[in-house]
C-alpha positions in Angstrom: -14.1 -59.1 -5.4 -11.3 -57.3 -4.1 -11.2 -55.8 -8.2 -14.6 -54.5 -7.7 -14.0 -52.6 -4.4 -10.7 -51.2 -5.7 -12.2 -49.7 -8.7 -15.4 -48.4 -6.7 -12.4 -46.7 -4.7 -11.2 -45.0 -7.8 -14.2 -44.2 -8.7 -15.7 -42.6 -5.1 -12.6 -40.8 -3.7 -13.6 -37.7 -5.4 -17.0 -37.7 -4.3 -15.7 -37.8 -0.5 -13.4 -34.6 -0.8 -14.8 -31.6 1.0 -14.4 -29.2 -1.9 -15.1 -25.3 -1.2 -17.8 -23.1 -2.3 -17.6 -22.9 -6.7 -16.5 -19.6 -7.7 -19.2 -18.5 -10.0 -17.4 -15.2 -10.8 -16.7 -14.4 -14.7 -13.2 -14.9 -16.0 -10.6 -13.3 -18.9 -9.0 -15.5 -21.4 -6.0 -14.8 -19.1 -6.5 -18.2 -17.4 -9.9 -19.5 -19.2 -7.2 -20.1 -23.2 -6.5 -23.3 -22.1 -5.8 -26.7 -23.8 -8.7 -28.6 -22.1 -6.5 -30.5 -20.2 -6.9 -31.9 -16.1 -4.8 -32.1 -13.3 -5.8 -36.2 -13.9 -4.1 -36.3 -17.0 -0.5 -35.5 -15.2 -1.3 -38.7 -13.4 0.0 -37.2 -9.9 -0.5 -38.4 -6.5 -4.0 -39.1 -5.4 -2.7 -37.6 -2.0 -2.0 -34.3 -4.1 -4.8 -34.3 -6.3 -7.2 -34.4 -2.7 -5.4 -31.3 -2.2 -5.5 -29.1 -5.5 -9.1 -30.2 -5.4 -9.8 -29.5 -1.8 -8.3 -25.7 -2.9 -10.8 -24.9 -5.3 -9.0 -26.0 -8.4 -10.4 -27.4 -10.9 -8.4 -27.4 -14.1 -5.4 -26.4 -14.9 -4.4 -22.3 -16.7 -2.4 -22.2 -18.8 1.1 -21.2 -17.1 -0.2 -24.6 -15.1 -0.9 -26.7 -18.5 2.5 -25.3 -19.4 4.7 -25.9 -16.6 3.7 -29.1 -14.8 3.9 -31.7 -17.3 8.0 -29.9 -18.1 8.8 -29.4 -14.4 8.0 -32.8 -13.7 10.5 -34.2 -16.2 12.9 -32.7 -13.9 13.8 -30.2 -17.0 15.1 -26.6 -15.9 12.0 -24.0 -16.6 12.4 -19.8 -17.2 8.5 -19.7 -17.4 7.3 -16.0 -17.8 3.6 -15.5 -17.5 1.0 -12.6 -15.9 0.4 -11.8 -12.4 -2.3 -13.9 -11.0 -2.6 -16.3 -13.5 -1.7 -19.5 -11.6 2.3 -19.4 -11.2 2.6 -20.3 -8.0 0.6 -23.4 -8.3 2.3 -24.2 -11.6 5.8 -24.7 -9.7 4.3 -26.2 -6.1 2.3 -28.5 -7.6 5.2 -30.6 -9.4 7.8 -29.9 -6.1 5.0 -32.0 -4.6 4.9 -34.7 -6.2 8.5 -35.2 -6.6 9.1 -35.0 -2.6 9.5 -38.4 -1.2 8.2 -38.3 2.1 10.1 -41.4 3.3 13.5 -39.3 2.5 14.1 -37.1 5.7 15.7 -34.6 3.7 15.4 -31.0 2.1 14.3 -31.9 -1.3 13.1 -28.8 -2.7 13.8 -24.6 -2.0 11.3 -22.3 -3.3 13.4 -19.0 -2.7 11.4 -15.2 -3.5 12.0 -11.8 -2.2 9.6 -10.7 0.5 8.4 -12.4 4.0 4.9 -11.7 3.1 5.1 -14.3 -0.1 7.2 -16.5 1.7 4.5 -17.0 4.0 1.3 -17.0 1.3 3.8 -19.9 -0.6 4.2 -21.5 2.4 1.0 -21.8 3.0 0.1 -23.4 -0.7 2.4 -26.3 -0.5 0.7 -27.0 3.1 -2.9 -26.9 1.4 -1.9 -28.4 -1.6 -0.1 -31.2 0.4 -2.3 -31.5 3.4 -3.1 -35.1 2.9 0.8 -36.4 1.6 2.3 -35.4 5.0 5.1 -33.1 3.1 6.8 -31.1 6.0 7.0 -27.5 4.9 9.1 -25.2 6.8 9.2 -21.4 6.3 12.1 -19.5 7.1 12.5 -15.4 6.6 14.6 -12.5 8.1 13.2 -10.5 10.6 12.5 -13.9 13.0 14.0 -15.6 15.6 17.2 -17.2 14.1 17.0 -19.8 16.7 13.3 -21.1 15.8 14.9 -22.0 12.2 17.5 -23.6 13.9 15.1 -26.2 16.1 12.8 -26.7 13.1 15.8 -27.8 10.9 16.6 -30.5 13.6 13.5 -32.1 12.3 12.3 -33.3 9.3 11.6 -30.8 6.2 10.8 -31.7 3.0 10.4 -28.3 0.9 11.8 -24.7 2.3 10.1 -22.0 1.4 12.4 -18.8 2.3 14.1 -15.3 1.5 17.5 -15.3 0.4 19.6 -13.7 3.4 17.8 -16.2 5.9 18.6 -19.4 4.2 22.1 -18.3 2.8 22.5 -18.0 6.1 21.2 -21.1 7.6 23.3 -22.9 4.8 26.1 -21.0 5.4 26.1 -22.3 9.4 25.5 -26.1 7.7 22.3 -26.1 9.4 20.3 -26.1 6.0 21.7 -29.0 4.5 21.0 -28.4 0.6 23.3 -31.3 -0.3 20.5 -33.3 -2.0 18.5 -30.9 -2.5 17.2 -31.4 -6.4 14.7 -28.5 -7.1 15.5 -24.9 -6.4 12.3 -22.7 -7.5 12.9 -18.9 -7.8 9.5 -17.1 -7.7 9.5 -13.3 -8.4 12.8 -14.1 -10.3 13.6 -10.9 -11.9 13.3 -9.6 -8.3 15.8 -12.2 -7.1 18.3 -12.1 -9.5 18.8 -7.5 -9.3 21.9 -6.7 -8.0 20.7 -6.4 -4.4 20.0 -10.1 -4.2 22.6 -11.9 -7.5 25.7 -12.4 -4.7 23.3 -14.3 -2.4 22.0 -16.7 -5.4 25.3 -16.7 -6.4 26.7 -18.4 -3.4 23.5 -20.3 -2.3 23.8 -22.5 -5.3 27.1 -23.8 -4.1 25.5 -25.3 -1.5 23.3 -27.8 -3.9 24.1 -30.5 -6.0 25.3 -30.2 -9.2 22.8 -32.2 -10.7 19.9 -30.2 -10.1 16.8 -28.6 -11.4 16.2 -24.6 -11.1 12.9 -23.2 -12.2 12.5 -19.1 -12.6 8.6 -17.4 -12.5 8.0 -13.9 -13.1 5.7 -11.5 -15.1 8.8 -9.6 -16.3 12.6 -11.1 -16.9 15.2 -8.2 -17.6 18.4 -8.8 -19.2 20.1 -9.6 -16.2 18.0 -13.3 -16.3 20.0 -13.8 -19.2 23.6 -14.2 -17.9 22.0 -16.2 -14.9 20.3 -19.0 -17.6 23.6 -19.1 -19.4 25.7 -19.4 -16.3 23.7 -22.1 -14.1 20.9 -23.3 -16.5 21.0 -26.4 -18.5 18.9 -25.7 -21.9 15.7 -24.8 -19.9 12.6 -24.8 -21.4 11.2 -21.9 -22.3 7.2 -20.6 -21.3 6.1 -17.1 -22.6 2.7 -16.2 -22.1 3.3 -12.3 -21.9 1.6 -11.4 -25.5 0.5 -8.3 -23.8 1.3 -7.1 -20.3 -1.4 -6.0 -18.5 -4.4 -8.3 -17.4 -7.5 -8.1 -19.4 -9.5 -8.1 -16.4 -7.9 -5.1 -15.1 -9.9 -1.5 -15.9 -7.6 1.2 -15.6 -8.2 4.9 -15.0 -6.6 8.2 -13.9 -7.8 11.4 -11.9 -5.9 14.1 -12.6 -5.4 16.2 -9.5 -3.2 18.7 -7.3 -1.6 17.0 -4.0 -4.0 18.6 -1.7 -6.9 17.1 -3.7 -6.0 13.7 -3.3 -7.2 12.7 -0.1 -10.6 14.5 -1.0 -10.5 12.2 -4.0 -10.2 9.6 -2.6 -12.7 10.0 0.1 -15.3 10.4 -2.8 -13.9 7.3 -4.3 -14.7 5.1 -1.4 -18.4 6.6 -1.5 -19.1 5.9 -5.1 -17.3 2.2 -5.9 -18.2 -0.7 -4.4 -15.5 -2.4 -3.1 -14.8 -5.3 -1.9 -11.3 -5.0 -0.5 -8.7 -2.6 -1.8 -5.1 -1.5 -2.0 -3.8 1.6 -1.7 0.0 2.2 -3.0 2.0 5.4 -1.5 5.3 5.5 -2.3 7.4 6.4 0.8 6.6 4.7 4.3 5.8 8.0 5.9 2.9 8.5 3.8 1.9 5.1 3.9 1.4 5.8 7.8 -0.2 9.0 7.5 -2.8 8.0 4.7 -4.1 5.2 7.2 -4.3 7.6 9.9 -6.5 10.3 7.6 -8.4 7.1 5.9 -10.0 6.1 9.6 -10.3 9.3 10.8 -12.7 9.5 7.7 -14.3 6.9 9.2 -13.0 3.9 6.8 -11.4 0.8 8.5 -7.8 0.8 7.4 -4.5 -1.0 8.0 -1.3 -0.2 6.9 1.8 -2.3 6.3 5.6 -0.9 5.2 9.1 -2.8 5.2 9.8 -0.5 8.7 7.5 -2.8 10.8 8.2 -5.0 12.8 8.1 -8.7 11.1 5.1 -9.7 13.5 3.2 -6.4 12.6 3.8 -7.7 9.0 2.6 -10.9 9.5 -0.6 -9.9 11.5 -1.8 -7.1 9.2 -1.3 -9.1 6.2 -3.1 -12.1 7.9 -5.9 -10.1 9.3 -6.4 -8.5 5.3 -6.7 -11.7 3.8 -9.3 -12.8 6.1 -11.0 -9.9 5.6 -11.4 -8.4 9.3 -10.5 -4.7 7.3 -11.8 -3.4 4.1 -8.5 -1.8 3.0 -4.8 -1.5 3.2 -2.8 0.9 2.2 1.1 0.3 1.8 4.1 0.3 0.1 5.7 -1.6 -3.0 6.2 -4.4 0.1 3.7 -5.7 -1.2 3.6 -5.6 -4.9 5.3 -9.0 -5.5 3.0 -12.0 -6.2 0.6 -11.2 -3.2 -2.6 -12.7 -3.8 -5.7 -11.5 -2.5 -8.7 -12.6 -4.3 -10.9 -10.2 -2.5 -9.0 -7.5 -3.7 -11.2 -5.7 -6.9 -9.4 -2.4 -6.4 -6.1 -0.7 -6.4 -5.7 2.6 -6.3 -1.9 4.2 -6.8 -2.4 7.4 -4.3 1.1 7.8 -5.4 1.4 6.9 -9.1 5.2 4.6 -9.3 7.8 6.1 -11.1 8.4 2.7 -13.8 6.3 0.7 -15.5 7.4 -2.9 -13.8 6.3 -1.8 -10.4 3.0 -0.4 -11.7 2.6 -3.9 -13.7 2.9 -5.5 -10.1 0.9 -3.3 -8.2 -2.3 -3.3 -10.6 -1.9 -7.1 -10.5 -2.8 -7.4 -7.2 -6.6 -7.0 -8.2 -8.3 -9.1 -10.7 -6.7 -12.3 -9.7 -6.7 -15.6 -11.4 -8.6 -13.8 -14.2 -11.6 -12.2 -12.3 -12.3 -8.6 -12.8 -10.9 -5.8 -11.1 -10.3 -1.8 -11.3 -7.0 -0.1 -10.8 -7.4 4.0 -10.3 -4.1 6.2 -10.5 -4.0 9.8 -9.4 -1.9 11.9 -11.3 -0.5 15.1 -10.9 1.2 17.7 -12.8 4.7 15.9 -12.0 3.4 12.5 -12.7 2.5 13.3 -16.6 5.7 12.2 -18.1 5.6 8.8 -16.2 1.9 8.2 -17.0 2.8 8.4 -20.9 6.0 6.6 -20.3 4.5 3.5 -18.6 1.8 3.4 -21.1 4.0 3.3 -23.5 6.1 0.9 -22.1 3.6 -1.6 -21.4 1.1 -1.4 -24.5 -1.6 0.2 -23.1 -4.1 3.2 -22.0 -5.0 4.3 -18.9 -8.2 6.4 -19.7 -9.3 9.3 -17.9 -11.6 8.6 -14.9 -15.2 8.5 -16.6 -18.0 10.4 -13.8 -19.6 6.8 -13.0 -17.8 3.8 -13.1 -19.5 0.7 -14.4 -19.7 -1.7 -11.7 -19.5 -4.6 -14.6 -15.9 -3.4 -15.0 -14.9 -4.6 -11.1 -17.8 -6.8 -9.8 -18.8 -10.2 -10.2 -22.7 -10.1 -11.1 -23.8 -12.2 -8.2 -22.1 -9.1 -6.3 -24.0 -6.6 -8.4 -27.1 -8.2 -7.8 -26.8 -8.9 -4.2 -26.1 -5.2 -3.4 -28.9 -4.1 -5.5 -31.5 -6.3 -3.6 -30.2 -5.6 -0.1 -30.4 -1.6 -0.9 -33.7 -2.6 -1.8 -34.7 -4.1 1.3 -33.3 -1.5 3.0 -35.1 1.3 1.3 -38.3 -1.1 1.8 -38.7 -2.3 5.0 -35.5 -0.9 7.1 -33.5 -4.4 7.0 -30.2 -4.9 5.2 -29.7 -8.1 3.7 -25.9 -9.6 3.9 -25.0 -11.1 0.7 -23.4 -14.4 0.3 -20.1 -15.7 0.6 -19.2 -14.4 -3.3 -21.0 -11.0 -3.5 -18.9 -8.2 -2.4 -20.9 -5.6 -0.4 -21.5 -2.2 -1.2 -19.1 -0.1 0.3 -20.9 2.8 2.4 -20.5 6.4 2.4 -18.1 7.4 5.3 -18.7 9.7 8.4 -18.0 12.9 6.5 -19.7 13.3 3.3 -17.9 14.2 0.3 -18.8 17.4 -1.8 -21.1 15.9 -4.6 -20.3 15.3 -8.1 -16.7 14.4 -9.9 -13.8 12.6 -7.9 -12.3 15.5 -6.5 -9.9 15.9 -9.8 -9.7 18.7 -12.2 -11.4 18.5 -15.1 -10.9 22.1 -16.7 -8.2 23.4 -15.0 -4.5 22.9 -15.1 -2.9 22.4 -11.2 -0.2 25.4 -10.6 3.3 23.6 -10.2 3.7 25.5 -6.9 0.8 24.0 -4.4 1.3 22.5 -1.3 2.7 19.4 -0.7 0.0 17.4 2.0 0.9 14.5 3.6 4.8 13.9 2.6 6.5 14.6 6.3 5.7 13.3 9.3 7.9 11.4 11.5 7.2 7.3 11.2 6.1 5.6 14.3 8.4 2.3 12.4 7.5 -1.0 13.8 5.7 0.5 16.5 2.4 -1.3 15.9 0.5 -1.4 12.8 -2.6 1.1 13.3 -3.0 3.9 15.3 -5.5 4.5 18.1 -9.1 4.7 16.1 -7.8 1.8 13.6 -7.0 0.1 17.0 -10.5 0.8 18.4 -12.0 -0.5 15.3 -10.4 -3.5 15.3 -11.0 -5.0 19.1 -14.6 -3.7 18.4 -15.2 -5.3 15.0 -15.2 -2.8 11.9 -16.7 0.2 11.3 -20.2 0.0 11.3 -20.2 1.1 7.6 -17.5 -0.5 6.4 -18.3 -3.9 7.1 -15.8 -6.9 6.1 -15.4 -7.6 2.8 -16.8 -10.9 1.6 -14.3 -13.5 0.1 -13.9 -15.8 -3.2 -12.3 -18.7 -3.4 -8.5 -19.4 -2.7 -6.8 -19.4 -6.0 -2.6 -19.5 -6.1 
């Protein structure tokens, strides 16, 4: 008897989970070339496997095929795979299951380079974990040094932090690392530049010797090497990188003179529909200034930059994800394994100046191998890097075509959603909201654009002498995060015609 009810237990637990909304949205070979295998077959925790499911997974991609059956030999890993393709579930997932929750230790330290990823980690080993009652504990610069300090008194399993806040914390022999067996570096090429190798370098004298060290990231420069042949014990090697940009990813430029770009993209926001979108500048005071001329176009904006406060941070970058504003411009803060998956465009107002940061930044749309649209505009001075970075990364960013099609950047549920609620608009004066996986149409702003292309040249050369708009200003810093119409917006919802985006599932 007591058989039989056990294996109608085995049997039933699955069907009791309270598993999200199926995404229904098409997807690249980028994460659909799989083996066939399930998270079942790694024979984890049932605890954890409530969890993965309860997140919206349902099998493993390949970087997660890959990884998780190696990392949980307790084998060192330098796993090298695309943005948005599963990576930060192919490391949490095994840290997980190897935490023993009766240990009131620090078993694990998942280190990257930014707050913002610290937190969005952070936040997948809670999910993932919710039902093993792992204690996660995140812990970043820019906080109160004393909050870290109470939290450590306590129990923690896994730390999820940036390097100068827990070198620190170790340092003071607060952060006791002394059985701490798995150290994760996530964004590792980004960890292990010069600005961050001394910190590594003496953080790893604070763990055991026995010890396993895992290194993600879409790129790994030379400087990886000396690291693996310094503090890595034969690790197993992952390379899905056969090409480096996502398939999903459509990629175009405009061609236009400084003064046009605004104007371009203005027109831009009339013609795509977008879901969400990111907007890259590359100096802070532009950043600022762009979000001040995006709302006063009438578009809700926020903006984000490494001169914020870390609370300004954390709220913009909260409020984005959960979609109370359509788009955000910002600076390469946040090119480094941030995952949106609302996000279906990116647009580079200022184009980067090498082909790893533009890698990044396009891979914040079209994540976990759903379609998106990256749009770069270009001007005279940016011609050299545009062939440069294509040639660098294997591929061709084609000229902006006069009508984008929408099959390029959104899902067909999306596509077919915003058709019929146009239609009952144009019928009977009632717009339709779509459902929780369409992406809305994204509405002409206050001031019309001039009909016609994007605002880019298409027959003339631009003179090397214009104007250049928008690159002074003095930056307000971490005085708040929008200014006073983005403020407006925001206590009185969005704009009335730029309503919130809608959102897929939670991939990692």
């Amino acid at each position: 008897m007591a058989s039989t009810t056990f294996t109608n237990d085995a049997d039933n637990w699955k069907n009791q989970l309270s598993l999200p909304q199926k995404d229904t949205r098409p997807q690249t070979e980028d994460v659909t070339a799989t083996k066939g295998n399930e998270f079942e077959d790694y024979y984890l925790k049932r605890e954890l496997l409530m969890g993965i499911f309860e997140a919206g997974f349902e099998r493993p991609s390949p970087i997660q095929e890959e990884s998780i059956p190696i990392a949980l030999t307790g084998r060192d890993i330098l796993a090298r795979a695309k943005n948005g393709t599963g990576k930060t579930a192919a490391f949490t997932i095994p840290v997980l299951e190897k935490v023993n929750t009766q240990k009131p230790k620090i078993q694990a330290l998942i280190l990257v380079p930014t707050r913002e990823l610290a937190l969005q980690t952070s936040q997948v080993c809670k999910n993932l974990g919710k039902h093993m009652a792992v204690q996660v504990m995140v812990s970043t610069g820019g906080t109160v040094l004393k909050d870290d300090i109470m939290r450590l008194k306590e129990t923690v399993h896994v730390v999820v932090g940036t390097p100068g806040r827990v070198l620190d914390l170790a340092g003071k022999g607060i952060c006791d690392l002394s059985e701490c067996q798995t150290f994760v570096m996530d964004e590792a090429d980004k960890l292990l530049s010069p600005e961050f190798t001394p910190v590594i370098e003496s953080l790893l004298s604070h763990f055991p010797k026995q010890r396993q060290i895992m290194l993600y990231s879409a790129t790994f420069p030379m400087v990886v090497k000396s690291f693996k042949d310094k503090h890595m014990v034969k690790p197993y090697e992952i390379n899905l990188m056969d090409e480096l940009t996502l398939r999903g990813v459509t990629q175009y430029y405009a061609y236009v003179e400084e003064r046009q770009k605004v104007h371009c993209l203005n027109t831009l926001f009339s013609k795509l529909q977008i879901n969400q979108s990111i907007i890259f500048c590359n100096s802070t005071n532009r950043v600022e200034l762009l979000a001040k001329k995006i709302t006063e176009l009438g578009y809700s904006c926020f903006f984000s930059h490494a001169r914020m406060r870390q609370q300004d941070r954390n709220r913009v970058f909260h409020d984005f994800r959960k979609g109370v504003c359509r788009n955000l411009v910002c600076s390469d803060l946040l090119t480094r394994g941030i995952d949106i998956q609302a996000v279906n465009v990116v647009i580079n107002f200022d184009f980067p100046k090498n082909a790893e940061t533009y890698l990044h930044r396009i891979g914040r749309s079209g994540r976990f191998g759903h379609l998106g649209l990256a749009i770069n505009l270009i001007t005279y001075e940016d011609r050299f890097n545009l062939y440069k970075i294509e040639q660098e990364l294997g591929t061709e960013i084609k000229p902006i075509p006069p009508v984008i099609d929408k099959h390029l950047y959104v899902a067909p549920s999306a596509i077919d959603d915003a058709e019929q609620a146009n239609g009952n608009a144009n019928g009977s004066g009632a717009r339709q909201q779509p459902h929780a996986m369409a992406a809305p149409v994204s509405q002409p702003p206050v001031q019309q654009p001039h009909p016609g292309n994007y605002g880019y040249n298409t027959h003339q050369q631009p003179h090397r002498g214009y104007q250049q708009a928008y690159s002074g200003g003095q930056s307000r810093g971490g005085g708040g995060y929008r200014n006073h119409h983005a403020q407006r917006q925001y206590q009185n919802g969005p704009h009335p015609d730029n309503r919130p985006p809608q959102s897929g599932g939670q991939r990692y």
